[in-house]
C-alpha positions in Angstrom: 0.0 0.0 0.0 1.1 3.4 -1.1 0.3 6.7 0.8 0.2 9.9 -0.9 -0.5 13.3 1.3 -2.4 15.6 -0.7 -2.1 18.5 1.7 -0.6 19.6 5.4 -1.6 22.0 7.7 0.9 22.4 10.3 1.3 25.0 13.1 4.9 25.3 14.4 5.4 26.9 18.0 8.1 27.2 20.2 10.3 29.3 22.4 13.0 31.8 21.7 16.1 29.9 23.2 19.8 31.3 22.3 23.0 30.5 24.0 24.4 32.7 26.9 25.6 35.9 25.6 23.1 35.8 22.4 19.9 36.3 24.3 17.5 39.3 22.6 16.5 41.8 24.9 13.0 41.4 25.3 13.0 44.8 26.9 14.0 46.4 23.9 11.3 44.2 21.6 8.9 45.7 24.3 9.9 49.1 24.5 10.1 49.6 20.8 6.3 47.6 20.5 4.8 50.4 22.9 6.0 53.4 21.3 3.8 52.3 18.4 1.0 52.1 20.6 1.8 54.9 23.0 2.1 57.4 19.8 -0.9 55.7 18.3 0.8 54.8 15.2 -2.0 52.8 14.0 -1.6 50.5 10.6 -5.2 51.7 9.8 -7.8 54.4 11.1 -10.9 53.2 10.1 -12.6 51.8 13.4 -14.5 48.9 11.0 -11.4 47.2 9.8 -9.5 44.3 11.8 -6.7 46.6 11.1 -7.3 48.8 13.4 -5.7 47.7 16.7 -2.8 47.0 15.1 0.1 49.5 15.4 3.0 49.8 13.6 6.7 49.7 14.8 8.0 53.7 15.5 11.3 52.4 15.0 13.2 49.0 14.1 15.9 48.0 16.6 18.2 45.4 16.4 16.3 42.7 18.1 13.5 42.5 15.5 16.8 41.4 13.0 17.5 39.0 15.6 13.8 37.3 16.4 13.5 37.2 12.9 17.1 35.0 12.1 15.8 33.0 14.8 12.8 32.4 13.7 14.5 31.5 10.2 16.9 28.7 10.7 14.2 27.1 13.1 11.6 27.4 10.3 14.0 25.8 7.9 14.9 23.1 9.5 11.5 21.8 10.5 10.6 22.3 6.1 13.2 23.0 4.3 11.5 26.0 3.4 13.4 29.7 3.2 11.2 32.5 4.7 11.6 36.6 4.2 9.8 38.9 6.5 7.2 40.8 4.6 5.5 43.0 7.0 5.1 43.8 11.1 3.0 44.6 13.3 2.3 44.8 17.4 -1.1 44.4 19.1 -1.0 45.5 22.6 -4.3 44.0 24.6 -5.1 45.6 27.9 -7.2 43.6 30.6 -10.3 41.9 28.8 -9.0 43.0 25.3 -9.0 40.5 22.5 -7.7 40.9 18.9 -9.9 40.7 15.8 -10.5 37.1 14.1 -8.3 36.9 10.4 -6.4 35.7 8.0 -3.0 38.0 6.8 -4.0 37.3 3.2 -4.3 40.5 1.0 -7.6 39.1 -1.0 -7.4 41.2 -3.8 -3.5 40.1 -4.5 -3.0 36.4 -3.3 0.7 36.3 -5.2 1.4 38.8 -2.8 -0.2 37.6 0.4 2.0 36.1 2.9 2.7 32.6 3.1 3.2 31.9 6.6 2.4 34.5 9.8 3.9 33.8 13.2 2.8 35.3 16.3 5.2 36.3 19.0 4.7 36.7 22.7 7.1 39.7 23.9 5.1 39.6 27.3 1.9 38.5 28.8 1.0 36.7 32.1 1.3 33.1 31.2 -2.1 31.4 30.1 -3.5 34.5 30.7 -4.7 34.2 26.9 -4.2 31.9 24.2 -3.7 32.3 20.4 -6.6 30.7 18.6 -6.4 29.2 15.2 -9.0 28.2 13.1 -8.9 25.7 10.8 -11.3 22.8 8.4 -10.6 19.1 9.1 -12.2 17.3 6.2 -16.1 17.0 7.1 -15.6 19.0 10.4 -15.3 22.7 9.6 -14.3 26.0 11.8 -12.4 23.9 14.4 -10.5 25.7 16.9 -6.8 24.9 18.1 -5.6 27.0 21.0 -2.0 27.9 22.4 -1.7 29.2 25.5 0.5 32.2 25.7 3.6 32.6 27.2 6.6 35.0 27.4 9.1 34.0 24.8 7.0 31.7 23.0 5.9 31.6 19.1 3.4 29.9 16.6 4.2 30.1 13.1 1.3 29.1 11.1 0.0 29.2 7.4 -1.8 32.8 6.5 -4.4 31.5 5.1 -5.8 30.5 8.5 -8.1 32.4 10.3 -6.9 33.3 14.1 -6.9 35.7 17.2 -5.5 35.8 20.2 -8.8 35.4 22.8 -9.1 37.9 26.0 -7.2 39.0 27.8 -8.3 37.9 31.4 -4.9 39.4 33.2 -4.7 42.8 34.6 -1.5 43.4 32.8 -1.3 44.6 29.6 0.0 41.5 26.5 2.1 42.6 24.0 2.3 40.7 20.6 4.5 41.0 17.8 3.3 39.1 14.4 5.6 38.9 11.7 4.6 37.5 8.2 6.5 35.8 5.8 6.9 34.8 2.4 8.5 31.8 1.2 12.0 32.3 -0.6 13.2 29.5 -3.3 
């Protein structure tokens, strides 16, 4: 008997862990994700798009470089597969905040969507949230996975899935940094 996988869907998550001496400075990722949010640096201003509590980065430092090699070589070498960052943003959720559910495709230009999206956790009381994903299994359609949130901690997942990251039930404020990516040959 022969199998043949016609298709995948795989969510990747793990933890930033560098040697001593090659840590990033979360503090930095943190200080630099708040500006944005502080200055209201908004991606969009229209209060009916998903868009709108996401805030763009005042200024890149370092670290973002950094997160983003990491998250790299670990991508490729679960896949084989090459990733380039395409675009940033930060969503900062105060105490009973969630974020909007979607996908990171750009509908009106799929060869230019994003390929994957990954979600980083720069700081948040742990399981004080968790980063929903939606996703069809055969016959059974808008199933939920969750990943409780941690500081440190990742999910890379395909863009075409629907996700959010549910409410914040802490008193302290989460900070989440979502990169997404496009697949290099």
């Amino acid at each position: 008997m022969k199998k043949t996988i016609l298709s995948e869907t795989a969510i990747f998550t793990g933890s930033i862990d560098r040697p001593k001496g090659y840590e990033i400075d979360r503090n930095k990722l943190k200080a630099e994700a708040v500006k944005g949010y502080v200055l209201n640096n908004r991606k969009h201003f229209g209060e009916n798009t998903w868009e709108h509590k996401d805030y763009k980065l005042v200024r890149r430092v370092p670290e973002f470089g950094f997160l983003e090699d990491y998250v790299r070589e670990f991508f490729k070498l679960q896949t084989g597969l090459t990733l380039e960052p395409k675009s940033c943003y930060i969503n900062i959720l105060e105490h009973l905040e969630q974020s909007y559910s979607r996908n990171n495709l750009d509908l009106n230009h799929l060869v230019n969507s994003p390929r994957y999206t990954m979600v980083y956790c720069a700081e948040a009381v742990e399981k004080s949230s968790s980063i929903v994903i939606e996703y069809d299994d055969h016959l059974k359609i808008n199933k939920l996975h969750q990943v409780p949130v941690k500081n440190n901690m990742f999910v890379i997942f395909p863009s075409t899935l629907r996700y959010f990251i549910s409410e914040n039930v802490s008193e302290d404020p989460s900070i989440f940094i979502t990169i997404n990516f496009k697949t290099v040959i």
